[in-house]
Biopython code that builds the backbone (N, CA, C, O; Angstrom):
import numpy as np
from Bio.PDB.StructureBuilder import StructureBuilder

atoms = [
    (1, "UNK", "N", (24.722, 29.116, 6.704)),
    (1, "UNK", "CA", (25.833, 29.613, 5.926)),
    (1, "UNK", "C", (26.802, 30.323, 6.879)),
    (1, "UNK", "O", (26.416, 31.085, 7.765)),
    (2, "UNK", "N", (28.276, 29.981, 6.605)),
    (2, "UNK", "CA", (28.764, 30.603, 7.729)),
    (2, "UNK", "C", (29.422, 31.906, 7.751)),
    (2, "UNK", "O", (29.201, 32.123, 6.559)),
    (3, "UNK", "N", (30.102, 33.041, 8.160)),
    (3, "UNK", "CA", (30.462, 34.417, 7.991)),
    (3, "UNK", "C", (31.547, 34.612, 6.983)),
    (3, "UNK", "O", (31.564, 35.764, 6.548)),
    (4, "UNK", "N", (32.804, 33.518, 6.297)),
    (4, "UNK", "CA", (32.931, 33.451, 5.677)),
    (4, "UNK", "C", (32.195, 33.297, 4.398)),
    (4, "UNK", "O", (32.487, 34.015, 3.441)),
    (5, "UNK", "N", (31.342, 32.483, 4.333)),
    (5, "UNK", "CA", (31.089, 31.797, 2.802)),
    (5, "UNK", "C", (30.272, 33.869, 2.589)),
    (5, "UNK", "O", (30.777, 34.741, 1.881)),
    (6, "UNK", "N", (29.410, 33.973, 3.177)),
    (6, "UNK", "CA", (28.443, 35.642, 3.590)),
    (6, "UNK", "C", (29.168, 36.005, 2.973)),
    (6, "UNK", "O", (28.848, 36.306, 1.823)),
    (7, "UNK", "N", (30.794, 36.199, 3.509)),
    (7, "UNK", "CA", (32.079, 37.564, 3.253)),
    (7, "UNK", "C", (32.340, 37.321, 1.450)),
    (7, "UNK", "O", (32.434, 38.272, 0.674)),
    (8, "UNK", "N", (32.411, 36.103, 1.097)),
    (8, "UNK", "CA", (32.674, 35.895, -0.105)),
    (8, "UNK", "C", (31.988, 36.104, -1.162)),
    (8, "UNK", "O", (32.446, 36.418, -2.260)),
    (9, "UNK", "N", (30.238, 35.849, -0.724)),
    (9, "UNK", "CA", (29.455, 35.967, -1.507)),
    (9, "UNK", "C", (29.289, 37.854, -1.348)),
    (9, "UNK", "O", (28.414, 38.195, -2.145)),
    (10, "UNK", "N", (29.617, 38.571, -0.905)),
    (10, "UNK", "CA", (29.750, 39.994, -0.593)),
    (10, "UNK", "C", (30.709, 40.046, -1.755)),
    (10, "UNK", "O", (30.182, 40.077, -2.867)),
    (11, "UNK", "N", (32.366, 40.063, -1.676)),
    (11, "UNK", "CA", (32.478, 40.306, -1.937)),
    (11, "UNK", "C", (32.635, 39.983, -3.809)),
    (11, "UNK", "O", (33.092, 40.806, -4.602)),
    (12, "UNK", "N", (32.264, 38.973, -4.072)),
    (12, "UNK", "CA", (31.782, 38.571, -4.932)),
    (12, "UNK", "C", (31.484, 39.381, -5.936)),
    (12, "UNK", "O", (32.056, 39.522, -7.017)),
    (13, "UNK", "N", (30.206, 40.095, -5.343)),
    (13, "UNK", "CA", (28.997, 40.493, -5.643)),
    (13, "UNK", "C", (29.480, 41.934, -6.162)),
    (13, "UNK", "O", (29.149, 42.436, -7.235)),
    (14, "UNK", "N", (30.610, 42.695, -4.874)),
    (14, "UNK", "CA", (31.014, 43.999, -4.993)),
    (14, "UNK", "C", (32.058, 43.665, -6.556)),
    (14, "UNK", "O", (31.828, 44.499, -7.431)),
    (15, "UNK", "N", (32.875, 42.830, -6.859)),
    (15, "UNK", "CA", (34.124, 42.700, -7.431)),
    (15, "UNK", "C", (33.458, 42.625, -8.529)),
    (15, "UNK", "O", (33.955, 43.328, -9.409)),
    (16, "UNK", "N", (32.179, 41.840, -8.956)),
    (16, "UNK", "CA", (31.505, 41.425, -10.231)),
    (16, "UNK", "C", (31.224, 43.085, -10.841)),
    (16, "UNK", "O", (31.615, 43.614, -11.882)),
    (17, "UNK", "N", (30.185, 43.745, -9.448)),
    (17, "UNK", "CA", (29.515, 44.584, -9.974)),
    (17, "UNK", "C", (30.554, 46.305, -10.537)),
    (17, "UNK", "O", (30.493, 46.889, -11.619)),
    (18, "UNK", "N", (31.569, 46.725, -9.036)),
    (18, "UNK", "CA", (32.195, 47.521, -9.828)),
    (18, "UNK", "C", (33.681, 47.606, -9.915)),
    (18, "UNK", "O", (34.333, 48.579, -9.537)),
    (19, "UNK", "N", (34.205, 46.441, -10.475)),
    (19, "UNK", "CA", (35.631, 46.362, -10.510)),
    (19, "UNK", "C", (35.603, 45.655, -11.841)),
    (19, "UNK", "O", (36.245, 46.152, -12.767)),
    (20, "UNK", "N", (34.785, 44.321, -12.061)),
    (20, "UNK", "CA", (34.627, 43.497, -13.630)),
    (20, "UNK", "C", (33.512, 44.500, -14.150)),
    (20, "UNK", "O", (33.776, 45.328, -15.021)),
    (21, "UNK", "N", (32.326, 44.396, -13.610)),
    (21, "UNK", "CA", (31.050, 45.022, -14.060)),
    (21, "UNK", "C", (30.761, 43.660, -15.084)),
    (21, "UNK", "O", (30.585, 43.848, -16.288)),
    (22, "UNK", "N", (30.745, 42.938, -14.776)),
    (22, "UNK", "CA", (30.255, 41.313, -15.714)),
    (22, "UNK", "C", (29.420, 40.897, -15.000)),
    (22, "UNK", "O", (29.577, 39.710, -14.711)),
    (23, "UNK", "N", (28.401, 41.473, -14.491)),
    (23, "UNK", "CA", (26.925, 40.983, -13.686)),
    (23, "UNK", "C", (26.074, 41.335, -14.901)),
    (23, "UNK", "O", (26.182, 42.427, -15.458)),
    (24, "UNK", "N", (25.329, 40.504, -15.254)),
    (24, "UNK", "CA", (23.891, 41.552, -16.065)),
    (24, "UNK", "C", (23.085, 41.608, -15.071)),
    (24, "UNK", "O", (22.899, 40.487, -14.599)),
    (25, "UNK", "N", (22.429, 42.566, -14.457)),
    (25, "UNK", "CA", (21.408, 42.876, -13.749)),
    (25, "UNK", "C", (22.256, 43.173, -12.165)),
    (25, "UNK", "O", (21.505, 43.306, -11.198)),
    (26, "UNK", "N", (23.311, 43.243, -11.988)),
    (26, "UNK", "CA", (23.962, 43.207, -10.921)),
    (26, "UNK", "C", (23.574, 43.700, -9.737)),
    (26, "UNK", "O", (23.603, 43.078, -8.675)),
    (27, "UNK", "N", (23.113, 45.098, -9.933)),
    (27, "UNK", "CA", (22.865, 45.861, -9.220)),
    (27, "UNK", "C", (21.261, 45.659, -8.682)),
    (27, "UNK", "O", (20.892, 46.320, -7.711)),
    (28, "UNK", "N", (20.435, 44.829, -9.274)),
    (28, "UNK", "CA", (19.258, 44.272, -8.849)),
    (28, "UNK", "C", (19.971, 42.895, -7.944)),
    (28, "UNK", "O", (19.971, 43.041, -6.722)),
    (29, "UNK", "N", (20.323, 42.126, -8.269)),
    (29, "UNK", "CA", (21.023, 41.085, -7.740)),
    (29, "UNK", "C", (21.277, 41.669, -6.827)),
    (29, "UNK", "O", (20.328, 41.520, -6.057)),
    (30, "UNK", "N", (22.558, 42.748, -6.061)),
    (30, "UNK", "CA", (22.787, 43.152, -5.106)),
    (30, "UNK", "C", (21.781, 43.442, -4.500)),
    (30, "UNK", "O", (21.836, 42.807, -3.448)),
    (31, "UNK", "N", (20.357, 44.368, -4.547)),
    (31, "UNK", "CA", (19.681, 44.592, -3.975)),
    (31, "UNK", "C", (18.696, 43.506, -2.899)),
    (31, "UNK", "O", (18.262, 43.438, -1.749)),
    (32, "UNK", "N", (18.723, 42.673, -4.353)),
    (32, "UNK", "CA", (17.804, 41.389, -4.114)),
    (32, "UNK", "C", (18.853, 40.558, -2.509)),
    (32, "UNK", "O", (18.276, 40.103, -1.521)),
    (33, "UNK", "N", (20.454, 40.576, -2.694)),
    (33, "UNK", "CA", (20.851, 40.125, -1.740)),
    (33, "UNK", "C", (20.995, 40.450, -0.515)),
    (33, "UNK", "O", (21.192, 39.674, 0.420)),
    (34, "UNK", "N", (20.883, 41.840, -0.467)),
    (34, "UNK", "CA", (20.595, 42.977, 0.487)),
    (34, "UNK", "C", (19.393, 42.424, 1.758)),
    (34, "UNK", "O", (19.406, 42.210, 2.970)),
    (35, "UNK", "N", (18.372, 42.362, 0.580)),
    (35, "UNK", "CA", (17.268, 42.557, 1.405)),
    (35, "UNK", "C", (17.335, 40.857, 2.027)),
    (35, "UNK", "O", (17.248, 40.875, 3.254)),
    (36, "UNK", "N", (17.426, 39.884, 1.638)),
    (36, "UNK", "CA", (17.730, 38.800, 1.929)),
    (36, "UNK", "C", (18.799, 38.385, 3.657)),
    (36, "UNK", "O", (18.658, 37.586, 4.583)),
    (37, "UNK", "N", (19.725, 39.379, 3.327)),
    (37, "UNK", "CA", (20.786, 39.394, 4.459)),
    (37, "UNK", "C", (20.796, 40.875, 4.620)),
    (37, "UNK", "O", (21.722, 41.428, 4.026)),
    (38, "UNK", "N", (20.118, 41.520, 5.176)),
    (38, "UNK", "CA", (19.969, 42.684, 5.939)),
    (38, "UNK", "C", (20.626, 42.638, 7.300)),
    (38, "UNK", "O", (20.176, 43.603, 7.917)),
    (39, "UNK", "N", (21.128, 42.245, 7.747)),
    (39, "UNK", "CA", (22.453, 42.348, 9.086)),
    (39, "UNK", "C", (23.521, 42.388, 8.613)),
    (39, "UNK", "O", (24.391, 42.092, 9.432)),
    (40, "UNK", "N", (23.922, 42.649, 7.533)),
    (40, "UNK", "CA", (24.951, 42.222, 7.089)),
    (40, "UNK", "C", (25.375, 43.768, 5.803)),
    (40, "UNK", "O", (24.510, 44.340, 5.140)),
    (41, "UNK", "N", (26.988, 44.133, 5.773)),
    (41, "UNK", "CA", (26.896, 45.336, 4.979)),
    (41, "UNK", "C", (26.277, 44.837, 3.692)),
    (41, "UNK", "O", (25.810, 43.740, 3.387)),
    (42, "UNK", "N", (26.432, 46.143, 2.930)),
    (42, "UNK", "CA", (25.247, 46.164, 1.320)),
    (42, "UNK", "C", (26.333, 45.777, 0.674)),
    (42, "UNK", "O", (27.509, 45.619, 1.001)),
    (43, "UNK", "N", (25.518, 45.611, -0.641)),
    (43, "UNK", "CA", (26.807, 44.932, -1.594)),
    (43, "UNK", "C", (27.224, 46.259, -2.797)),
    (43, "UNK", "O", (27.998, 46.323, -3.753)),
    (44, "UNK", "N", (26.324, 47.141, -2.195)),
    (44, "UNK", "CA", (27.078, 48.447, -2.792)),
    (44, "UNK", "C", (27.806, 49.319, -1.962)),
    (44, "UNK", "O", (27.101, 50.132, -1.364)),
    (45, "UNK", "N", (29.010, 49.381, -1.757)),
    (45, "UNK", "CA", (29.570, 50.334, -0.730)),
    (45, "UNK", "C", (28.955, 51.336, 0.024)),
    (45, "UNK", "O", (28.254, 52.006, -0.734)),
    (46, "UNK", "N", (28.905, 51.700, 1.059)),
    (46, "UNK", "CA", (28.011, 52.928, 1.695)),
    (46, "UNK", "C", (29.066, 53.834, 1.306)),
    (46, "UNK", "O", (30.247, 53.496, 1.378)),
    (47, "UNK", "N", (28.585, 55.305, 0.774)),
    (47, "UNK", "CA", (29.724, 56.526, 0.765)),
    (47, "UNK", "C", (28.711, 57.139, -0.209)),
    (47, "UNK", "O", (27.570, 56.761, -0.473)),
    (48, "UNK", "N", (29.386, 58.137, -0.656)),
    (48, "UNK", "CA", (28.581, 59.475, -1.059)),
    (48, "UNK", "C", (29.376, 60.440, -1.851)),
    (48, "UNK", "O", (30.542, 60.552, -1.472)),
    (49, "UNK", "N", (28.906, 61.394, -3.184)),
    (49, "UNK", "CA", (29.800, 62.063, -3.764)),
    (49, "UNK", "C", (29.766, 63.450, -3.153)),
    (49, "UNK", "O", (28.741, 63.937, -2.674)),
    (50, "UNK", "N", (31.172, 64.177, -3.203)),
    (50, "UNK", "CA", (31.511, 65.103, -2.686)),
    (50, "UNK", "C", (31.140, 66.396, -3.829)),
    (50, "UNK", "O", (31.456, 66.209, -5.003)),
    (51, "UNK", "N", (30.467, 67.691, -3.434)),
    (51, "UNK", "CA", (30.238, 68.390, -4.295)),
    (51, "UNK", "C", (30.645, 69.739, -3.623)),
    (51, "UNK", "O", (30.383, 69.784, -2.420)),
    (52, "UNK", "N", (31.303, 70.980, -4.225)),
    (52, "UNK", "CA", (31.633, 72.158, -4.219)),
    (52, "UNK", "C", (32.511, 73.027, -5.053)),
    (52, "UNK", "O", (33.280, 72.678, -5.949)),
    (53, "UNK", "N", (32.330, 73.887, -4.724)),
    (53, "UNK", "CA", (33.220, 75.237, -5.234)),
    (53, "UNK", "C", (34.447, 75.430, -5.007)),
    (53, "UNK", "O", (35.256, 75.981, -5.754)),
    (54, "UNK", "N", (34.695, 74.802, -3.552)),
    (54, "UNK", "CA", (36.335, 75.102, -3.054)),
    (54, "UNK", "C", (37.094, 73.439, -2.831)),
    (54, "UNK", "O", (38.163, 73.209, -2.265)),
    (55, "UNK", "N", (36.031, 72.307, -3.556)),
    (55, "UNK", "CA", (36.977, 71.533, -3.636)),
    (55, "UNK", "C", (37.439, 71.344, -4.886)),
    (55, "UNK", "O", (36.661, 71.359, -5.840)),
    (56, "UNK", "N", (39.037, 71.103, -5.069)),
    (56, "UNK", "CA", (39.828, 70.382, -6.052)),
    (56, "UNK", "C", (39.367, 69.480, -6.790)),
    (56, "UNK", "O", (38.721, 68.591, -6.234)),
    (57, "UNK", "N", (39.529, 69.436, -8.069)),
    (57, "UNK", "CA", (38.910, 68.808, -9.113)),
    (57, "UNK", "C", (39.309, 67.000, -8.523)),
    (57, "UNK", "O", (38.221, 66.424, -8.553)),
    (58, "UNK", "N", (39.973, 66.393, -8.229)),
    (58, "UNK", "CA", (40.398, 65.331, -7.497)),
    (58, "UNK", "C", (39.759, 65.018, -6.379)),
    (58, "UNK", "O", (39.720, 63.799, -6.212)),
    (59, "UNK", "N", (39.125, 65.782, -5.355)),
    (59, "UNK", "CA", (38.521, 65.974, -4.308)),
    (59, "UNK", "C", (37.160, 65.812, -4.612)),
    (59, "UNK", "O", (36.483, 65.439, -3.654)),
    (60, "UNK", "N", (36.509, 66.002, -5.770)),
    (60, "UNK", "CA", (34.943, 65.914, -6.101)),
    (60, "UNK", "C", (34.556, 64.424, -6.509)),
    (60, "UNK", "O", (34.622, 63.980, -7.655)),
    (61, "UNK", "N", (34.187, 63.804, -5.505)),
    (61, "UNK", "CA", (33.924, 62.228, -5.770)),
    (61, "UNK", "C", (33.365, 61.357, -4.918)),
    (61, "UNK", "O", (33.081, 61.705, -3.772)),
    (62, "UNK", "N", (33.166, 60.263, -5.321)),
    (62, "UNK", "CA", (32.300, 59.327, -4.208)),
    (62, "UNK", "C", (33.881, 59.077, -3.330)),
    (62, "UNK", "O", (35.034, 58.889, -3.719)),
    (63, "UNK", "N", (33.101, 59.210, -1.696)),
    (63, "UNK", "CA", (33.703, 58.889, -0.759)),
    (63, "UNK", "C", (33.496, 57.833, 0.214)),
    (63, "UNK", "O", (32.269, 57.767, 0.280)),
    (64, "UNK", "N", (34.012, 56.899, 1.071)),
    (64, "UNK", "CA", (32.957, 55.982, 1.698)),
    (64, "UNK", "C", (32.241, 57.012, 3.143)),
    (64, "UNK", "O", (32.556, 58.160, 3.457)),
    (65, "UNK", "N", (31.325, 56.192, 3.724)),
    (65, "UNK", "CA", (30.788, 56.845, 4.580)),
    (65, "UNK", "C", (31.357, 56.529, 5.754)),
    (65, "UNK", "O", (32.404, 55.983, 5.406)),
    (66, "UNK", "N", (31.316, 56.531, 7.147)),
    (66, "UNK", "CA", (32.307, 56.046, 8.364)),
    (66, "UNK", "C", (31.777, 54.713, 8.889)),
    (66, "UNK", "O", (32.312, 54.233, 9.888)),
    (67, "UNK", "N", (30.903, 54.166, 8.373)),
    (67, "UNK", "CA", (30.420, 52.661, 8.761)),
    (67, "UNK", "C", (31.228, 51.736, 7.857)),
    (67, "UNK", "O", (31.501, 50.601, 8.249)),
    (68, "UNK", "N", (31.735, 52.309, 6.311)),
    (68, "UNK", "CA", (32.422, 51.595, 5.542)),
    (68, "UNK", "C", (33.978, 51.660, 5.860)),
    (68, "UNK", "O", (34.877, 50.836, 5.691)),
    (69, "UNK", "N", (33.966, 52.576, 6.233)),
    (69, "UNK", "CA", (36.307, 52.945, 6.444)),
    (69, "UNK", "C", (35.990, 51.332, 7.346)),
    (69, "UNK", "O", (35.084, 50.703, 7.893)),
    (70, "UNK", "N", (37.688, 51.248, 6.965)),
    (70, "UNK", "CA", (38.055, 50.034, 7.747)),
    (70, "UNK", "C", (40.154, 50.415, 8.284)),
    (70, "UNK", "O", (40.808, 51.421, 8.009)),
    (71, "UNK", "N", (40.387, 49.772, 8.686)),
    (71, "UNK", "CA", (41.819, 49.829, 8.961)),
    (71, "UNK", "C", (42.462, 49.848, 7.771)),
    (71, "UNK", "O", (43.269, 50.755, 7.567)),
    (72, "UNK", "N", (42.247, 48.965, 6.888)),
    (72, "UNK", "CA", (43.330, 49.499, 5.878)),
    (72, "UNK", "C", (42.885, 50.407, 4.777)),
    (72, "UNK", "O", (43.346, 50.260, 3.645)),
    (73, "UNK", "N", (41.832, 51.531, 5.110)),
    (73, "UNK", "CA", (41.569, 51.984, 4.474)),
    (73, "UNK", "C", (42.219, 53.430, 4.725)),
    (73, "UNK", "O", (41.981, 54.350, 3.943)),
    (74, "UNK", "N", (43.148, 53.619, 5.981)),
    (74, "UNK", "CA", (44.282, 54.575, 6.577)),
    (74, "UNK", "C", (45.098, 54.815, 5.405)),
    (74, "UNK", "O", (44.715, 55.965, 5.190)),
    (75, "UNK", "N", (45.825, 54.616, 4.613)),
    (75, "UNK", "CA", (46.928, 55.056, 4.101)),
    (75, "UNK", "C", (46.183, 55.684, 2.676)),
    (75, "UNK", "O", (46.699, 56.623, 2.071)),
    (76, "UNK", "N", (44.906, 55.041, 2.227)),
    (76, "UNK", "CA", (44.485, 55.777, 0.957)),
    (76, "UNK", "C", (44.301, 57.160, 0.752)),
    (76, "UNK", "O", (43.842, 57.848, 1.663)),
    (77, "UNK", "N", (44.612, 57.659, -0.362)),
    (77, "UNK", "CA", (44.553, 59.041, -0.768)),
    (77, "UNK", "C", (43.123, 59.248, -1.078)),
    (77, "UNK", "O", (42.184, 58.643, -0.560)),
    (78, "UNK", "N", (43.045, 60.414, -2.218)),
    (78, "UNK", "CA", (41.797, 61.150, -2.167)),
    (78, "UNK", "C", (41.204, 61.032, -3.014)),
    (78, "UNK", "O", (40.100, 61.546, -3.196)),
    (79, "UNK", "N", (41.813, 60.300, -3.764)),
    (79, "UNK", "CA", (41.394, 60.416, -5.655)),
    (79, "UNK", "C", (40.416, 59.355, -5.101)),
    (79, "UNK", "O", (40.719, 58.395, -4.392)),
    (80, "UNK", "N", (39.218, 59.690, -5.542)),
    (80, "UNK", "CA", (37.800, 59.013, -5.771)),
    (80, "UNK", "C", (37.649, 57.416, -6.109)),
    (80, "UNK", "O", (37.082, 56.436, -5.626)),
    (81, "UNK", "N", (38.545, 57.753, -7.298)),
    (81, "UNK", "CA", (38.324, 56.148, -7.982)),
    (81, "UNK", "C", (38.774, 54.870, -7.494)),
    (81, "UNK", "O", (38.287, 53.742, -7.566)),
    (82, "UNK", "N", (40.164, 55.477, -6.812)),
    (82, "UNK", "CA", (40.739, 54.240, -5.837)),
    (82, "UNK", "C", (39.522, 54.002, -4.608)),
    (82, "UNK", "O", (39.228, 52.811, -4.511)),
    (83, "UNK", "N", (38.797, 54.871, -3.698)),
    (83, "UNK", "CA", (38.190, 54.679, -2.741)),
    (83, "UNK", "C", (36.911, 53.546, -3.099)),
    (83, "UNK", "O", (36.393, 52.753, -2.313)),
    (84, "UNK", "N", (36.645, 53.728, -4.340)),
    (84, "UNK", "CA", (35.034, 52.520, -4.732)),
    (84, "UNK", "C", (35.982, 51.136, -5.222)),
    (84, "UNK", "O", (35.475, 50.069, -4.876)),
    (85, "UNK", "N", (36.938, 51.058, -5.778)),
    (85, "UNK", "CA", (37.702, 50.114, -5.777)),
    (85, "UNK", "C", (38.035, 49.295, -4.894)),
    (85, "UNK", "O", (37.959, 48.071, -4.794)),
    (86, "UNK", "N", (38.470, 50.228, -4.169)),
    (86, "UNK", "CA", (39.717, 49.709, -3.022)),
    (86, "UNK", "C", (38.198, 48.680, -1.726)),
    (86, "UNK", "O", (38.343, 47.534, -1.300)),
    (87, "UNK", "N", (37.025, 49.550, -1.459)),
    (87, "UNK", "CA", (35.754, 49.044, -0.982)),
    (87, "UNK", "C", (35.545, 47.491, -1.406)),
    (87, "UNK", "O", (35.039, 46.615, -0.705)),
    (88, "UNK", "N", (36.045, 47.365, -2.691)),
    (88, "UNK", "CA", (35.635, 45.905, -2.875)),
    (88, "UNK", "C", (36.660, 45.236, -3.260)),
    (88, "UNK", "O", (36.234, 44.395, -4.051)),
    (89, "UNK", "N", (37.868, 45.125, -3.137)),
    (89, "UNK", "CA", (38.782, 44.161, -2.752)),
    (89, "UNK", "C", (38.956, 43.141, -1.532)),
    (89, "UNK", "O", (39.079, 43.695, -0.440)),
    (90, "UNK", "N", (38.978, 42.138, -1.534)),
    (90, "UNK", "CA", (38.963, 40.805, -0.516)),
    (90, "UNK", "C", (39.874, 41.660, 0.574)),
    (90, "UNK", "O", (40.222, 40.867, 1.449)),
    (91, "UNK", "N", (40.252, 42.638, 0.770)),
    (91, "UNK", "CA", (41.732, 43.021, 1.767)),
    (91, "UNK", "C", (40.153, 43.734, 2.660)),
    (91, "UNK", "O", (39.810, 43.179, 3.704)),
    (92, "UNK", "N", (39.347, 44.913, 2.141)),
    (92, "UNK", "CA", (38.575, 45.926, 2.393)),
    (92, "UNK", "C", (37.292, 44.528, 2.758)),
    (92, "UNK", "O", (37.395, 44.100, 3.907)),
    (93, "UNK", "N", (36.344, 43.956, 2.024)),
    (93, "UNK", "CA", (35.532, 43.001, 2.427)),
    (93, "UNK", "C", (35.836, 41.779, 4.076)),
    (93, "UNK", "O", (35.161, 41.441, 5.049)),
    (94, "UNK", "N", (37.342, 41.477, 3.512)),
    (94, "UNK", "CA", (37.040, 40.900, 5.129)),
    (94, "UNK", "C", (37.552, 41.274, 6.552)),
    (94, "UNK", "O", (37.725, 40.641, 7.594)),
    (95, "UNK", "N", (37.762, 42.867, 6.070)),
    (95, "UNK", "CA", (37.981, 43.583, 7.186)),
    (95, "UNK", "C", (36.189, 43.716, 7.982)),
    (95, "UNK", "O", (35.671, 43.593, 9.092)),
    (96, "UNK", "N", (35.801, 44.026, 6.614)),
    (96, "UNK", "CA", (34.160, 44.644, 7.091)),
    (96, "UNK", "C", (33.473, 43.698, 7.995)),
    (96, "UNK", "O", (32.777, 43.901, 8.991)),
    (97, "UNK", "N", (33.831, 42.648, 7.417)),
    (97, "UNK", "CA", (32.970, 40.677, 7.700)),
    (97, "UNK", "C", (33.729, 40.987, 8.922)),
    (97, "UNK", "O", (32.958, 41.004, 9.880)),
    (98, "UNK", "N", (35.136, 41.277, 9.308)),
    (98, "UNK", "CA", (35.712, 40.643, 10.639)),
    (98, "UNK", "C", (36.294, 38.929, 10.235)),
    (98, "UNK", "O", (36.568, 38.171, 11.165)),
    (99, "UNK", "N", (36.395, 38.587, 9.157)),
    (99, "UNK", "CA", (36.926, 37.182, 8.329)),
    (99, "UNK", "C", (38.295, 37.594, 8.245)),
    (99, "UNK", "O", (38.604, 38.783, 8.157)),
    (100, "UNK", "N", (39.594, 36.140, 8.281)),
    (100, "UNK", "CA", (40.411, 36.611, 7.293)),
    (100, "UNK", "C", (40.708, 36.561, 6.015)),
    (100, "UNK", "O", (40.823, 35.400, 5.623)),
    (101, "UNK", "N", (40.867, 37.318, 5.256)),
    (101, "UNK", "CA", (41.389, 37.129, 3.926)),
    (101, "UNK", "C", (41.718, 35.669, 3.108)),
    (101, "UNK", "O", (41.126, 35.405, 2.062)),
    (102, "UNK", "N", (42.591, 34.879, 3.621)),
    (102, "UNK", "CA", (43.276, 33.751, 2.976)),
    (102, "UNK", "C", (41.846, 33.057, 2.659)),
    (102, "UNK", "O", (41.525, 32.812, 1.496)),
    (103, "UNK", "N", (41.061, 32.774, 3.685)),
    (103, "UNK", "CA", (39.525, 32.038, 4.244)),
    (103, "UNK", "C", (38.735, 32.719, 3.215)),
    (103, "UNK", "O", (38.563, 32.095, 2.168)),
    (104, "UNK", "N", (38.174, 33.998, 3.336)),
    (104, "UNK", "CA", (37.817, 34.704, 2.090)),
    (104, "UNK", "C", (38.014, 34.448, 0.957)),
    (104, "UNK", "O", (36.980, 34.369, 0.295)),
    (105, "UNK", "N", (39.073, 34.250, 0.343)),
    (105, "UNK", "CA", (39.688, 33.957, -1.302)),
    (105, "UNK", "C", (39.577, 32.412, -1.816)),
    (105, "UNK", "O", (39.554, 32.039, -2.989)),
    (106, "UNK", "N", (39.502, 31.462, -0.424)),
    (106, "UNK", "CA", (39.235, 30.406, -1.149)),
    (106, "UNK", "C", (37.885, 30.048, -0.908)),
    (106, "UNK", "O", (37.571, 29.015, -1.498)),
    (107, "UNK", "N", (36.917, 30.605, -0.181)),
    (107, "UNK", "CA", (35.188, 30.225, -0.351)),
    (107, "UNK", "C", (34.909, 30.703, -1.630)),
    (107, "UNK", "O", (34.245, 30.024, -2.413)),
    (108, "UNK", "N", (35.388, 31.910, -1.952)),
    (108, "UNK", "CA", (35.259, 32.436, -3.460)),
    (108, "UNK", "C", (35.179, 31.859, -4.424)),
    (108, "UNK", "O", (34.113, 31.634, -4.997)),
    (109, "UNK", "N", (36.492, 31.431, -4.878)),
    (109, "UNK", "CA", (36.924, 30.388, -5.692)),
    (109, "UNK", "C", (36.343, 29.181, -5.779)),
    (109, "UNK", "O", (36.248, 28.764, -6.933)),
    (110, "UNK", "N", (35.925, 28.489, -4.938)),
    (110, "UNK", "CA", (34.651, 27.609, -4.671)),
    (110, "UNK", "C", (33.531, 28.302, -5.113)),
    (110, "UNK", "O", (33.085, 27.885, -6.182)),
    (111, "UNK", "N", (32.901, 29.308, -4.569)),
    (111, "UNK", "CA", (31.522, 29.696, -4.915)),
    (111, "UNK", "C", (31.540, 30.124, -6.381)),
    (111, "UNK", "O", (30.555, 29.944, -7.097)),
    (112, "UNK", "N", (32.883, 30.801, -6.911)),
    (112, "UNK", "CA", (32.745, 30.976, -8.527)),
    (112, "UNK", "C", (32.765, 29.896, -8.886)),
    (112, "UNK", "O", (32.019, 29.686, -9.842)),
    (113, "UNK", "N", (33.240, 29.184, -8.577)),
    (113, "UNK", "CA", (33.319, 27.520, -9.840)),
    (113, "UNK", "C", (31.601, 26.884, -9.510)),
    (113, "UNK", "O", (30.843, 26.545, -10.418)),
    (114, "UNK", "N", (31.325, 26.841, -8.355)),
    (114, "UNK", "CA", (29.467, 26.770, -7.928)),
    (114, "UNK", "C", (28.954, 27.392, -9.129)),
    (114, "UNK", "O", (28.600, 26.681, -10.069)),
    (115, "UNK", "N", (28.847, 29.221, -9.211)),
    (115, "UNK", "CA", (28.342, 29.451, -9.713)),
    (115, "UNK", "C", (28.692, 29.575, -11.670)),
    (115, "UNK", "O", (27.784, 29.918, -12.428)),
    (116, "UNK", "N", (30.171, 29.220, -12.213)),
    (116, "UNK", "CA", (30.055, 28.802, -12.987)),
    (116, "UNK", "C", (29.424, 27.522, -13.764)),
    (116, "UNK", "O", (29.243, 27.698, -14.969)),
    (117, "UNK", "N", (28.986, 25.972, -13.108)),
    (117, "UNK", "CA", (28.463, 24.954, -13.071)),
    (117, "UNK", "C", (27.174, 25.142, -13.343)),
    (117, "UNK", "O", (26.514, 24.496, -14.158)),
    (118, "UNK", "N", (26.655, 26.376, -12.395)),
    (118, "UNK", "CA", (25.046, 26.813, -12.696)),
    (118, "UNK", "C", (24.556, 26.872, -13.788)),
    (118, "UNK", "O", (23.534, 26.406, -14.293)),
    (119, "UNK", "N", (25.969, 27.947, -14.384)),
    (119, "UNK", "CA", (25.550, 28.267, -15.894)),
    (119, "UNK", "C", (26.040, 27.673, -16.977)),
    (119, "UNK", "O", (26.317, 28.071, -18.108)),
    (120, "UNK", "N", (26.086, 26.852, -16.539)),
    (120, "UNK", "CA", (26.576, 25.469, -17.900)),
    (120, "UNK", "C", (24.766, 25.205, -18.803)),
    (120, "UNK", "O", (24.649, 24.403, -19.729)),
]
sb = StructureBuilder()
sb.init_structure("model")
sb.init_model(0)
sb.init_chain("A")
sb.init_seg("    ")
for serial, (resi, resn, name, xyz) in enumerate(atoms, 1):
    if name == "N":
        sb.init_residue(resn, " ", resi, " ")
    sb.init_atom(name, np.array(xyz, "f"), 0.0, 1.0, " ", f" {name:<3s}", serial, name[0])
structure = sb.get_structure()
């Protein structure tokens, strides 16, 4: 399988689980793919929630960790919700892969119509 088709089925996996959330069992699925391709990032973002007293109600949230930042992850702000989002968009996934994008979006599109056929 080559580092594309990997990048797609990643991000796939991230877009199903927390951007649609239309996986049943997703988050086992991810795991299950994890352990399968272990060289390869998780299909749950690495990052961590922020907790205190002197941070801003906006400031208290899952953050990524420094194995997940990527280049275009420079201009994002602080608000939480964009950061687990923004992790699984095809822009953030084939930065991670080292793929480009265009290559990314159409293994996808292939592998969803694959895996729609499955479930016929």
């Amino acid at each position: 399988m080559s580092q594309v088709e990997l990048a797609a089925e990643l991000y796939i996996l991230r877009d199903s689980m927390y951007v649609h959330n239309n996986i049943r069992g997703g988050w086992w699925r991810g795991r299950a793919w994890h352990k399968e391709h272990s060289n390869l990032p998780s299909p749950h973002p690495h990052g961590g929630r922020r907790y205190g007293e002197r941070l801003p109600p906006h400031d208290r949230g899952w953050y990524p960790l420094d194995d997940e930042v990527q280049p275009c992850c420079q201009g994002m702000r602080s608000r939480y919700e964009r950061w687990l989002y923004h992790c699984c968009t095809a822009t953030h996934v084939a930065n991670l892969m080292g793929v480009d994008r265009v290559e990314l979006l159409r293994a996808a599109k292939v592998l969803r119509g694959l895996i729609a056929l499955e479930s016929l």
